[in-house]
C-alpha positions as CSV (number, residue, x, y, z in Angstrom):
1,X,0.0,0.0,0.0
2,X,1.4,3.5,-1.2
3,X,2.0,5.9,1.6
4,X,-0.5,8.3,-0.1
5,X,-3.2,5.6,0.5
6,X,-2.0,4.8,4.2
7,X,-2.6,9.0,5.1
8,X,-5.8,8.7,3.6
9,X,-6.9,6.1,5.6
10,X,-5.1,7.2,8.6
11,X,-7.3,10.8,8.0
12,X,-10.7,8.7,7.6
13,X,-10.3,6.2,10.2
14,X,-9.6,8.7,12.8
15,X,-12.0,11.3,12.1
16,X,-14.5,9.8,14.8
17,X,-11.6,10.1,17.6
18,X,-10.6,13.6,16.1
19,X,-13.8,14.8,15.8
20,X,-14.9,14.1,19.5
21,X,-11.5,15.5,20.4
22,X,-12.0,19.2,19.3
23,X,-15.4,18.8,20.0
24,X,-14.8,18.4,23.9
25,X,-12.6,21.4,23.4
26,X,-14.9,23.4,21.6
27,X,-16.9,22.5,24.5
28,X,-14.7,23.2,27.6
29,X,-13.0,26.3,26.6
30,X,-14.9,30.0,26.2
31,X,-15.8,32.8,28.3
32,X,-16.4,30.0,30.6
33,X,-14.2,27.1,31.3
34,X,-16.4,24.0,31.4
35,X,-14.5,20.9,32.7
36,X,-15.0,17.4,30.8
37,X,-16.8,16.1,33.6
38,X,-19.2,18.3,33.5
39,X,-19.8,17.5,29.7
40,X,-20.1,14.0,30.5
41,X,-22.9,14.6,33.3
42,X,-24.9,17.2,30.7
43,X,-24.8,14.2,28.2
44,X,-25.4,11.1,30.7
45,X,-26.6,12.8,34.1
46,X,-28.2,16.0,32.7
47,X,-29.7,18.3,35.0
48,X,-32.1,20.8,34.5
49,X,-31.1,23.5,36.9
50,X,-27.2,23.3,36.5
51,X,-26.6,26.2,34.1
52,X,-23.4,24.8,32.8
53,X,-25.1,21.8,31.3
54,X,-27.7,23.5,29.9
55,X,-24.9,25.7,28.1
56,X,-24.0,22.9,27.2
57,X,-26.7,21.0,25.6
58,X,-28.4,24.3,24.3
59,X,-25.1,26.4,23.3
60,X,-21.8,24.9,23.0
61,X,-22.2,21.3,21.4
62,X,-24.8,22.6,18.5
63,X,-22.5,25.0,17.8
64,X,-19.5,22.4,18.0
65,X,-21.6,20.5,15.8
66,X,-22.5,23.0,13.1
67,X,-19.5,24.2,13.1
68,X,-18.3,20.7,11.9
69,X,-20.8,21.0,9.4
70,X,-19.6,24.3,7.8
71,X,-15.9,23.4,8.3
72,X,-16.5,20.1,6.0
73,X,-18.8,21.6,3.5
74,X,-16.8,24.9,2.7
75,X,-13.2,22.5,2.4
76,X,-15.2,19.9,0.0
77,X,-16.5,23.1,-2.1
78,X,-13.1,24.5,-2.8
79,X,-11.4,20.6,-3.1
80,X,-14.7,20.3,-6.1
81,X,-13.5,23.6,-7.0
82,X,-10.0,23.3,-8.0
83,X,-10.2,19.6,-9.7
84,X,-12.9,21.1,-11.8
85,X,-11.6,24.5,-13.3
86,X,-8.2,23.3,-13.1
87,X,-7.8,26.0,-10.5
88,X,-5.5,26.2,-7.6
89,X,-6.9,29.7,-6.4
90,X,-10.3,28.3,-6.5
91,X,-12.6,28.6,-3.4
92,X,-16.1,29.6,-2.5
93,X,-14.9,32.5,-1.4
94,X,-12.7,33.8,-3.8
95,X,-15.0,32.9,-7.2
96,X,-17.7,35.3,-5.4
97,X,-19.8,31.8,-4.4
98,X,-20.4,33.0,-0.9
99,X,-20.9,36.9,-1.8
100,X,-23.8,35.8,-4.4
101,X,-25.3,33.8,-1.2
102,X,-25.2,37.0,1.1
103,X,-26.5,39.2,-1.1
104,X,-29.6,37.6,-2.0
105,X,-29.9,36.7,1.9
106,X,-29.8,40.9,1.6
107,X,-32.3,41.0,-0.5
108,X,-34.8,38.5,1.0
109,X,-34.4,40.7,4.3
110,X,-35.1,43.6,2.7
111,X,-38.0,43.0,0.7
112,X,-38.9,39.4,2.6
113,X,-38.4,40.4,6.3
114,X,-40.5,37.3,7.7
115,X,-38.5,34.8,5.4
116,X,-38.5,31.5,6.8
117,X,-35.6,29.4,7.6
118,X,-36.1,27.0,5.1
119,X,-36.8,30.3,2.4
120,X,-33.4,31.4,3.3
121,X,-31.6,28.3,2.6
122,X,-33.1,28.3,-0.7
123,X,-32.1,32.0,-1.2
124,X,-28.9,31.0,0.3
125,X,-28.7,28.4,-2.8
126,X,-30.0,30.8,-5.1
127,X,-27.3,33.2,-4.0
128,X,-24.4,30.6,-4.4
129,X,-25.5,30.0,-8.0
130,X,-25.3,33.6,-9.3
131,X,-22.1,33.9,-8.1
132,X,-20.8,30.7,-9.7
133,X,-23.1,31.9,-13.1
134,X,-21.2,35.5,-12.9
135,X,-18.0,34.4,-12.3
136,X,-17.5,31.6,-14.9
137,X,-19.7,33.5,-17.4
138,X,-17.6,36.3,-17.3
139,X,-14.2,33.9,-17.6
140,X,-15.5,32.1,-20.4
141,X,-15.9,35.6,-22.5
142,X,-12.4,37.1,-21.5
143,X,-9.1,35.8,-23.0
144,X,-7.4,33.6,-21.0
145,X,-10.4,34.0,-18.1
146,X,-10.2,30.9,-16.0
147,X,-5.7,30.6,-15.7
148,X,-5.5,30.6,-11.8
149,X,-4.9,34.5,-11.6
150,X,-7.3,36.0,-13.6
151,X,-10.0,33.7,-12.5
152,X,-8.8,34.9,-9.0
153,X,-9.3,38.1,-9.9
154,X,-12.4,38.1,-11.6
155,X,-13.8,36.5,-8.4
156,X,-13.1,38.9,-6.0
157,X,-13.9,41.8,-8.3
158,X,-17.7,39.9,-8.6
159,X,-17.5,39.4,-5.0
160,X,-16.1,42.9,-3.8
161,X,-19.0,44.1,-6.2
162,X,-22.3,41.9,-4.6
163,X,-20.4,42.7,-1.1
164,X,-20.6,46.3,-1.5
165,X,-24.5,46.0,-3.5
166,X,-25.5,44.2,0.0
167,X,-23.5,46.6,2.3
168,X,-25.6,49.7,0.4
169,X,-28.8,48.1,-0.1
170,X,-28.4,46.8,4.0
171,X,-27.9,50.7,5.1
172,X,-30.6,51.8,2.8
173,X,-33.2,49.9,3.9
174,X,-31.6,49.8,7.7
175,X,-31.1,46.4,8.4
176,X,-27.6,46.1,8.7
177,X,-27.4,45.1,12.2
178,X,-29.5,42.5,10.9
179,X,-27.2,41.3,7.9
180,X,-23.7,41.7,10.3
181,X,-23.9,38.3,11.0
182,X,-23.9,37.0,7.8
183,X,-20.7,38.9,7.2
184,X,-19.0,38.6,10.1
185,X,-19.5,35.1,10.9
186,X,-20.5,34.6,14.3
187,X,-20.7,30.8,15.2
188,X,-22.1,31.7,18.3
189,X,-25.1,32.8,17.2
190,X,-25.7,29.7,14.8
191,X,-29.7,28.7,14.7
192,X,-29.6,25.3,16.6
193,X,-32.8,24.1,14.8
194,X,-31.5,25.5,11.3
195,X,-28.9,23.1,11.4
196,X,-31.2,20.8,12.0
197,X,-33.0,21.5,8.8
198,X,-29.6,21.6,7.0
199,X,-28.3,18.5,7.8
200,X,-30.6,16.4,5.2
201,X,-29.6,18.9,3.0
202,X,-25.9,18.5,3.6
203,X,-25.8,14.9,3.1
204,X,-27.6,15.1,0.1
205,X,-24.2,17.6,-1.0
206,X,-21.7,15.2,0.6
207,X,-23.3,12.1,-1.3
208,X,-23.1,13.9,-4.6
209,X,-19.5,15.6,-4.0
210,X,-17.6,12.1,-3.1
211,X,-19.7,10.4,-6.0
212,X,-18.1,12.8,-8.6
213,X,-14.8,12.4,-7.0
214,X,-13.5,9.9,-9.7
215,X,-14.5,12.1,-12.3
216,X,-13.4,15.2,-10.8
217,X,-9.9,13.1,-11.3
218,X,-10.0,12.8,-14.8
219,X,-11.3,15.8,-15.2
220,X,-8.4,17.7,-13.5
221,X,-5.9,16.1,-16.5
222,X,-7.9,18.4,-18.6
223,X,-11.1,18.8,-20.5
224,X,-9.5,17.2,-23.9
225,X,-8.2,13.8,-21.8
226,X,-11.2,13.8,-20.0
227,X,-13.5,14.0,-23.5
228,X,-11.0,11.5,-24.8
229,X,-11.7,9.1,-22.0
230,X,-15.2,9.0,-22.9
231,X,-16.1,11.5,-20.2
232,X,-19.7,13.6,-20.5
233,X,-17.6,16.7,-19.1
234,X,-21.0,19.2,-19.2
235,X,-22.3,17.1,-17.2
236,X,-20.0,16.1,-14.8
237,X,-19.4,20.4,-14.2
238,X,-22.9,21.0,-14.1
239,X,-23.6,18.1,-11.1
240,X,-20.2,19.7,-9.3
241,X,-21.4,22.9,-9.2
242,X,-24.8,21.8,-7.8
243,X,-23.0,20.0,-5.3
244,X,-21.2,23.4,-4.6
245,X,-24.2,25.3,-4.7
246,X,-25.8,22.9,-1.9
247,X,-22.8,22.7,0.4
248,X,-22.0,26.5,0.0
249,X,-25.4,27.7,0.5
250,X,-26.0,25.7,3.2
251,X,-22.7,26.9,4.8
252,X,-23.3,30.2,4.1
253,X,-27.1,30.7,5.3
254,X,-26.4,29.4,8.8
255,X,-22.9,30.7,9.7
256,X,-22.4,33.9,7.1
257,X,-19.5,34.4,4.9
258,X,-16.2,32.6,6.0
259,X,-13.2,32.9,4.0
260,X,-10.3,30.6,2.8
261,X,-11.5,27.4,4.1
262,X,-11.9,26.2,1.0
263,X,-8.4,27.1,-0.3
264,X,-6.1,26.0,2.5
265,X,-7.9,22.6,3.0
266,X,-7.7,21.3,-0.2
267,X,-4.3,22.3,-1.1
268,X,-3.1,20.6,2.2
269,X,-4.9,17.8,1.4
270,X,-3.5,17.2,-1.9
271,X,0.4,17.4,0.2
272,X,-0.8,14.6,2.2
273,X,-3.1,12.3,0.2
274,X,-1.8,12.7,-3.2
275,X,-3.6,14.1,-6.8
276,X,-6.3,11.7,-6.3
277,X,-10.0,13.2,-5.7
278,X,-11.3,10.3,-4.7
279,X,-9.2,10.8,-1.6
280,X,-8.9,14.5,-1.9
281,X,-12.6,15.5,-1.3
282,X,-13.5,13.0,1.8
283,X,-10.2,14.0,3.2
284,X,-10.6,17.4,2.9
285,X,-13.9,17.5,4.3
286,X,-12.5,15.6,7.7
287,X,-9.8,18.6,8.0
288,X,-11.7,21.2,7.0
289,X,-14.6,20.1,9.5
290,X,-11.7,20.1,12.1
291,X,-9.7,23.1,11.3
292,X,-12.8,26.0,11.9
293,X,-13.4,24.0,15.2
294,X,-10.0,24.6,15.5
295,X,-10.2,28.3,14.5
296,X,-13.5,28.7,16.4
297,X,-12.0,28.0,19.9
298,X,-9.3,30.5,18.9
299,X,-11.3,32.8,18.1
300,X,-13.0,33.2,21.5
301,X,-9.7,34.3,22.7
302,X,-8.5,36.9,20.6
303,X,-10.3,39.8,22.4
304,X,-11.3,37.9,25.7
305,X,-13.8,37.3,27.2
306,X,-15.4,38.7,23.7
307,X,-16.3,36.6,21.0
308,X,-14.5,37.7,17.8
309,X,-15.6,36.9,14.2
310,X,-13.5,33.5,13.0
311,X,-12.8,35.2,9.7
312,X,-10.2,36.8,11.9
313,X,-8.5,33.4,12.5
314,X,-9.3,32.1,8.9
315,X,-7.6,35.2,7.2
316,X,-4.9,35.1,9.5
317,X,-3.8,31.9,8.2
318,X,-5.6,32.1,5.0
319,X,-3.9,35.3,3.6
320,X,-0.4,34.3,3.6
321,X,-1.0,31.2,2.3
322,X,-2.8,32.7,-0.5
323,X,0.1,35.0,-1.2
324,X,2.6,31.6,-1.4
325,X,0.4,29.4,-3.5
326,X,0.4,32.8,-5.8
327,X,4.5,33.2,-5.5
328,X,5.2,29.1,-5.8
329,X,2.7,28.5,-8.7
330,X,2.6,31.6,-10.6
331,X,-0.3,32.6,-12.5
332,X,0.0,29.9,-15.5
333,X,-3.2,28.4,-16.6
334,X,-2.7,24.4,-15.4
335,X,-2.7,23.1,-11.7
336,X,0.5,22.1,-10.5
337,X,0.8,19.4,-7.9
């Protein structure tokens, strides 16, 4: 067995222990110190009048939890991302897939106030597909439009663009304490019974994403080898960018806009499991799941005992190593391993 193969395996087999592991932590640590055996009475000796366990049960594990969620889905985005355009710069947050989702979440509050949760998860979706429609439409007019750079840049122009629409349209119509959350990114304030609702929804997006992992393979050689193989490659990018639709959507109507998940992820990934998506995207998803736990207990300390927004953490870490995939790998058109 290839060592590539063993670090996959080592990656999936451990998830459950891992997972558990920043869980408790997620848990324990905050504005209030919980210790572990505490969490283990809220779980198997609850008590209804011991505020700590009903923190707990009503605060800190949902949002452990969903925050597992968002962590998987964005990494798994990006990871179906870059094996489909080819694209090492490629991320829900950089192709303007998360800024399409928050501004039509703007617009349903300002013409929609008394959306419903499951409305805005559909808007969410709606969103995440105008911002994939802009972005690529736009690449596919422009010479040379999707080499790494340019498709990088035409992203973040799209999504600077929506982000400052929302921003003016928020302020207009005064709802922009309302709309903070969605950019800022507050896990803390995630809607336990929204995640709920999104879980259904999520699997439905993992399912899809690791069943178009082989193809995502041959489709990173290149659309002429993958056409040559005897690969429907419309297709194949059409059901990837539902499947990024879904898991961005969902990600971005119950946490908000969080960057560079879904470019660091992937690209460490591919260092440890190899070029192969069939290991890239399940693997990602794991360490993406367990990196913005990671992140999110940070977070709670930067300005204590205040929460702070975990695209702090995520852009901390996020922005340099944007600036080194750009300086390693230049702006050529072709992924390089």
């Amino acid at each position: 067995m290839d060592r590539e193969k063993v670090h996959a395996y080592a990656i999936i087999y451990s998830s459950p222990f891992l997972s558990i592991v920043v869980i408790l932590l997620s848990i324990s640590l905050g504005t209030m110190n919980i210790s572990f055996n505490e969490i283990y009475n809220a779980f198997f000796h609850y008590d209804a009048d011991n505020v700590e366990q009903i923190i707990i049960r009503t605060a800190r594990f949902p949002r452990a939890v969903g925050t597992l969620l968002i962590g998987g889905l964005l990494a798994m985005s990006g990871a179906l991302m870059q094996g489909m355009t080819r694209n090492y710069l490629a991320s829900p947050s950089i192709m303007g897939v998360s800024d399409g989702a928050a501004f039509m979440i703007t617009l349903a509050f300002v013409f929609f106030p008394s959306i419903s949760s499951l409305q805005m998860v559909a808007v969410s979706f709606l969103g995440s597909a105008l911002g994939v429609f802009l972005v690529l439409g736009l690449a596919s007019i422009v010479k040379n439009g999707f080499s790494p750079l340019r498709l990088a840049i035409i992203g973040t122009v799209f999504g600077s663009f929506l982000s400052s629409l929302s921003s003016a349209l928020a302020s207009y119509f005064q709802v922009s304490q309302n709309m903070s959350f969605w950019y800022n990114a507050r896990l803390h304030q995630l809607n336990n019974e929204l995640v709920l609702l999104c879980f259904p929804l999520a699997i439905v997006g993992i399912i899809l994403a690791i069943s178009l992992s082989k193809s995502i393979t041959i489709l990173s050689l290149g659309k002429e080898i993958a056409t040559s193989l005897g690969q429907k490659t419309l297709i194949i990018q059409l059901l990837t960018m539902v499947a990024v639709v879904i898991m961005t959507g969902i990600s971005v109507s119950l946490a908000g806009k969080i960057g560079f998940v879904g470019l660091i992820i992937p690209h460490i990934t591919r260092m440890i499991v190899g070029v192969d998506y069939k290991k890239i995207i399940p693997c990602s998803g794991i360490l993406g799941a367990l990196f913005l736990v990671i992140c999110d207990t940070f977070s709670r300390f930067i300005n204590y005992p205040f929460e702070s927004p975990i695209g702090i953490v995520t852009a901390f870490i996020g922005v340099p190593f944007f600036l080194y995939l750009i300086k390693t790998k230049g702006g050529g058109n072709k992924q390089r391993g």
